[in-house]
DOKE-60117 format. One record per residue (C-alpha): x, y, z. Coordinates in nm, 3 decimals. Example, Ala and Ser with C-alpha at 12.3 -4.5 7.8 and 13.67 -1.06 7.14 Angstrom:
<pts>
X, Y, Z
1.230, -0.450, 0.780 .
1.367, -0.106, 0.714 .
</pts>
This chain:
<pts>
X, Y, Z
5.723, 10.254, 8.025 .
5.648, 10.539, 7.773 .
5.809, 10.618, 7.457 .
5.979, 10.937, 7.521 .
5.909, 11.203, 7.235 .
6.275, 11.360, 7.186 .
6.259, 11.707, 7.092 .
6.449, 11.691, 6.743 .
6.497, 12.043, 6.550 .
6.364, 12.108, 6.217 .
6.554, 12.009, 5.923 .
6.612, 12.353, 5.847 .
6.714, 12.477, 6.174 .
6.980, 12.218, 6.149 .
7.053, 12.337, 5.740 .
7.069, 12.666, 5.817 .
7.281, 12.595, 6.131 .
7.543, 12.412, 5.912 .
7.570, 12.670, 5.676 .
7.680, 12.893, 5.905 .
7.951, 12.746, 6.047 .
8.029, 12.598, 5.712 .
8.064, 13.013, 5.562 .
8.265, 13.064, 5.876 .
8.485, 12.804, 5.787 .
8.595, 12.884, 5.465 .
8.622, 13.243, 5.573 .
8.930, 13.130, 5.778 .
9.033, 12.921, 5.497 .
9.055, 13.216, 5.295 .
9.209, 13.445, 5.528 .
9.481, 13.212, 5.520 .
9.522, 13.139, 5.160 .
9.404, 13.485, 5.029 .
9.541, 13.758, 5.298 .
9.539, 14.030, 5.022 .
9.199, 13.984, 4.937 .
9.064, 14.110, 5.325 .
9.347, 14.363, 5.324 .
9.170, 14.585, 5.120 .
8.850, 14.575, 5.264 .
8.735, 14.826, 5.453 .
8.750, 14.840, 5.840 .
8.531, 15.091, 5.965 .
8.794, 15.338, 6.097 .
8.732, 15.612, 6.278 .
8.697, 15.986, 6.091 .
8.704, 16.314, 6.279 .
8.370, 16.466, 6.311 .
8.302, 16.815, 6.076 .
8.274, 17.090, 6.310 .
7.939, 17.248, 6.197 .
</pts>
């Protein structure tokens, strides 16, 4: 039989992968602790459009 070659990712696919979900994490773990903090961030409402 032959050795199969496995198709592993590169190290920093898998890093970079991590931190991702790791910032995602401790976003919720934030939100939770810390609601003020994201309270006064801004959300992107929408504004009326100046006639011109």
């Amino acid at each position: 039989m032959e050795t199969s070659k496995k198709n592993k990712p590169n190290a920093l696919v898998i890093i970079l992968f991590s931190l991702v979900v790791l910032m995602i994490i401790i976003y919720f773990i934030l939100a939770m602790f810390f609601p003020t903090v994201f309270e006064h961030m801004s959300t992107g409402d929408i504004q009326p459009v100046p006639n011109k």
